[in-house]
C-alpha positions in Angstrom: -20.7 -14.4 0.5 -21.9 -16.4 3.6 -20.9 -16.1 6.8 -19.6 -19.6 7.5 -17.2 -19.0 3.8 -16.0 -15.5 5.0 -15.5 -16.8 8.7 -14.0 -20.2 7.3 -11.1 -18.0 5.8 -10.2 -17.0 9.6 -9.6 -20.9 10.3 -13.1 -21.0 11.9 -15.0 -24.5 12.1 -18.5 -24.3 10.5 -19.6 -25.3 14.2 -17.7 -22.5 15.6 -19.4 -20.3 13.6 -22.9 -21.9 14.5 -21.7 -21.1 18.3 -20.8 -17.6 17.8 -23.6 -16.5 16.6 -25.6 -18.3 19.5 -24.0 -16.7 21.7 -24.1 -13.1 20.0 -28.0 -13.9 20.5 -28.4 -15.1 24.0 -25.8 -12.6 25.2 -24.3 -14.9 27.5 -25.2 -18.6 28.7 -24.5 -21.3 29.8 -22.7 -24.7 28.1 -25.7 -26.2 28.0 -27.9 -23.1 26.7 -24.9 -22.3 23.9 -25.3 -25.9 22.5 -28.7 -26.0 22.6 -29.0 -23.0 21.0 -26.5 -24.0 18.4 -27.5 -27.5 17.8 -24.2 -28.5 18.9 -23.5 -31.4 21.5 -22.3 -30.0 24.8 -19.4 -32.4 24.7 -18.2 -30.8 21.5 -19.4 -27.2 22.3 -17.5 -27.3 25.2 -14.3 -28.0 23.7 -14.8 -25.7 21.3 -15.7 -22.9 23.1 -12.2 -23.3 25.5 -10.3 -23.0 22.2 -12.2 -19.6 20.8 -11.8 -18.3 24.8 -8.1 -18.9 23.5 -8.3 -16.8 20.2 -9.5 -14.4 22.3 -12.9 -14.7 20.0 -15.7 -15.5 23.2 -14.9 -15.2 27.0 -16.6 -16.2 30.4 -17.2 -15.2 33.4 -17.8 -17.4 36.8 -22.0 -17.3 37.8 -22.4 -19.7 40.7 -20.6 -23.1 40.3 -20.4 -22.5 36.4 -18.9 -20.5 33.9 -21.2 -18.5 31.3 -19.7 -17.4 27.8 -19.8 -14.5 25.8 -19.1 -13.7 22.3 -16.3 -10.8 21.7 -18.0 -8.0 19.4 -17.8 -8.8 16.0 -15.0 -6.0 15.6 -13.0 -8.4 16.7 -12.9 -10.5 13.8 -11.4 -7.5 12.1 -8.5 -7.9 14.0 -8.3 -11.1 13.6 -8.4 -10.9 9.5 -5.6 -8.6 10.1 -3.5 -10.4 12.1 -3.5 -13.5 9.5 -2.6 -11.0 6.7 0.4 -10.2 8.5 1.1 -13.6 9.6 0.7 -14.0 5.8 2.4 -11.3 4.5 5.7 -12.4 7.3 5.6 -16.0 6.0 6.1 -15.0 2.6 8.6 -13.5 3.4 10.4 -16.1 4.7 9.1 -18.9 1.7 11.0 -16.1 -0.8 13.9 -15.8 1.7 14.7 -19.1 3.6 12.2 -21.6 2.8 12.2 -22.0 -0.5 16.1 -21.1 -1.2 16.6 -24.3 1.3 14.5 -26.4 0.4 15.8 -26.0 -3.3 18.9 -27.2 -2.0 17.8 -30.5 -0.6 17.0 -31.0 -4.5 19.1 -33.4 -6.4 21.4 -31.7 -9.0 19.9 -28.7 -7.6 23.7 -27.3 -8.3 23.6 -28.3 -11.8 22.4 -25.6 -14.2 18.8 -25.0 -14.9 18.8 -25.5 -19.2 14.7 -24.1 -20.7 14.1 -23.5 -24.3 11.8 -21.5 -25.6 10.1 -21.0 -29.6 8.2 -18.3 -31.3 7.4 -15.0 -30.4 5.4 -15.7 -27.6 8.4 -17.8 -26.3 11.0 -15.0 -26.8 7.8 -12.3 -25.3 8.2 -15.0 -22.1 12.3 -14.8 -22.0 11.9 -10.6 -22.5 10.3 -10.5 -19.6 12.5 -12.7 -18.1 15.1 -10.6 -18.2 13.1 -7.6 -17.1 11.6 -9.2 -13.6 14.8 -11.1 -12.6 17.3 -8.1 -13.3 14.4 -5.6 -11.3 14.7 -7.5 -8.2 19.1 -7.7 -8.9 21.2 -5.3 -6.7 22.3 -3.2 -9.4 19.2 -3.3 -11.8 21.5 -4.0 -14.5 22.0 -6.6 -16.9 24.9 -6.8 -20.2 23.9 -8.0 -23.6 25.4 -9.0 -27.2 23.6 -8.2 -29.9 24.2 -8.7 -33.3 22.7 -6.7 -36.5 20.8 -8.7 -37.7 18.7 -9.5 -34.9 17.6 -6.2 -34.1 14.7 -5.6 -36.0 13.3 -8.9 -35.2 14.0 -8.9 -31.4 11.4 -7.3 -29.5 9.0 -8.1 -32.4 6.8 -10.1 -29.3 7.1 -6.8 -26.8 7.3 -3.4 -28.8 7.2 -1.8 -25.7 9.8 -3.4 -23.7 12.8 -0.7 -24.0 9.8 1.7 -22.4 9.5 -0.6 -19.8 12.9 -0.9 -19.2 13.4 2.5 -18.9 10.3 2.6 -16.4 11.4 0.4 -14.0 14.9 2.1 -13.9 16.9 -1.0 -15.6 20.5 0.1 -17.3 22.1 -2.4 -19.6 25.5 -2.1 -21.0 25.2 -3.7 -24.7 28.1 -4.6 -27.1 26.9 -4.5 -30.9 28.0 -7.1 -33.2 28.1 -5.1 -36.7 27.2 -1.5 -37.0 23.6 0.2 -35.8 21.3 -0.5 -33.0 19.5 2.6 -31.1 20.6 4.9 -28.4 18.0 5.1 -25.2 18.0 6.7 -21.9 19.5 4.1 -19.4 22.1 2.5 -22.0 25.6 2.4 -23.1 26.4 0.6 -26.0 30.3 0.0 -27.2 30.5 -1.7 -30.8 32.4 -4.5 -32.4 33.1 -5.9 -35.3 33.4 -9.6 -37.6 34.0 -11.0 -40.6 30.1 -11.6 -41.1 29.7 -8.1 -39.9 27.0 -8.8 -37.6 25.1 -10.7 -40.1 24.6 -13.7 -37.7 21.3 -13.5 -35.7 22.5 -13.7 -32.1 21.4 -11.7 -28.8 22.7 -13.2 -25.5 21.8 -11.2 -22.6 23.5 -11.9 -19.2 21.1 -10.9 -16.4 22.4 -13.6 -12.9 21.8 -16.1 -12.4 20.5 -16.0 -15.8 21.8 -16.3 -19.3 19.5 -16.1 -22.5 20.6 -16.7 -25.6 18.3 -16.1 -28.8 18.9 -16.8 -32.3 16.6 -16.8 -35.5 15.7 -20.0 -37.3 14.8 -20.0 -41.5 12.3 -17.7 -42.1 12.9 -15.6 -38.6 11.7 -18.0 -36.7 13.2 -17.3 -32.7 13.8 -19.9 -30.6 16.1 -19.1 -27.0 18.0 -21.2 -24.4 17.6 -20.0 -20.9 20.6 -21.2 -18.5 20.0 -20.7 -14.9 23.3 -21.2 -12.9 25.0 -18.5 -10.9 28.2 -19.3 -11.7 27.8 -19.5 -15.8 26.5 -15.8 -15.7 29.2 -15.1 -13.9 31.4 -16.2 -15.7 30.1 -14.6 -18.7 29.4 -11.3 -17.1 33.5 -12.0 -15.9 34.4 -12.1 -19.9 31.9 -9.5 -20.8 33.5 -6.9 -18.4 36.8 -7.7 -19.4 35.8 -6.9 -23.1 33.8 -3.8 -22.7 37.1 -2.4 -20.7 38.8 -2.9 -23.8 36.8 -1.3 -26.3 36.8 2.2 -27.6 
């Protein structure tokens, strides 16, 4: 890559750059022996020379009446990259943390609950890992589910590997089973209920705040899912699904 794109990533001005390296060549000069050197006009050399002697990049000396500059050794810009990948690294931070949680709020309806639906396998694949990445970054990496029978075999048709990852990234889940079956794994619990359809109904609702999924199979096995985003609906639910699972055997 050249120079001037590497060096523009560190906020430098394509003249900047063109003065640098002047004054890595001349060792140290004058205003007018920089710009000349550069093929910048003193006016603007100038200027920009008194805001690299601020980034700590070049820095002068007094020789008579006038100041001759020197470039820092090119180390420096080392530190420099580092300190804007910290800077970096700090602000997200605070986008993930503050920013973006507030500015959310300024929103309109930003209280109302978020409603996506999803189709397919890919679409379900999308909500599976949904449930994975939001309930990995929860306090408790947990999250509760219902599942009915007859759902089972078509549920992680999209991700055959998702209890693995589950169990990889340490996630429990507490699941109540409509109808009889469904698999023991490490990580799990799983109570059982029954109906009159005897879990016949395709249904899987997994409660993961501030989420709720909700997936069902259409003619022919086709998934589709409703995603509701709203802290206090899966709270609510996770309220009701407590409550239940204290009850059962």
């Amino acid at each position: 890559m050249h120079i001037k794109s590497v060096l523009k990533q560190l906020d430098f001005e394509e003249r900047e750059v063109d003065i640098y390296c002047a004054l890595l060549s001349l060792g140290n000069a004058s205003i007018r022996d920089v710009a000349d050197k550069a093929g910048v006009n003193r006016g603007t050399t100038h200027e920009l020379l008194k805001k690299m002697v601020k980034r700590g990049i070049v820095s002068y000396f007094p020789k008579g009446k006038r100041r001759h500059f020197c470039a820092e050794d090119p180390d420096k810009l080392l530190t420099l990259a580092s300190e804007k990948q910290e800077a970096l690294r700090h602000a997200s931070l605070q986008l993930a943390n503050e920013v973006i949680p507030g500015l959310n709020r300024l929103k309109p309806g930003s209280d109302s609950p978020k409603v996506t639906y999803y189709e397919g396998d890919d679409g379900i694949e999308s909500v599976l890992k949904d449930v994975l990445n939001t309930t990995e970054k929860s306090a408790n990496r947990s999250y509760n589910v219902y599942s009915s029978q007859a759902i089972r075999q078509h549920l992680y048709r999209p991700f055959p590997n998702y209890t693995i990852q589950r169990i990889k990234r340490n996630i429990r889940v507490k699941a109540i089973a409509i109808g009889p079956g469904g698999e023991e794994a490490p990580l799990s619990e799983r109570k059982w209920i029954g109906d009159k359809h005897n879990g016949s109904q395709a249904s899987y609702v997994a409660i993961y705040p501030p989420k709720c999924a909700m997936i069902s199979l259409q003619e022919g096995n086709y998934p589709s899912a409703v995603v509701i985003e709203s802290e206090a609906i899966s709270e609510a639910m996770n309220l009701s699904f407590e409550t239940l699972w204290s009850l059962l055997p």
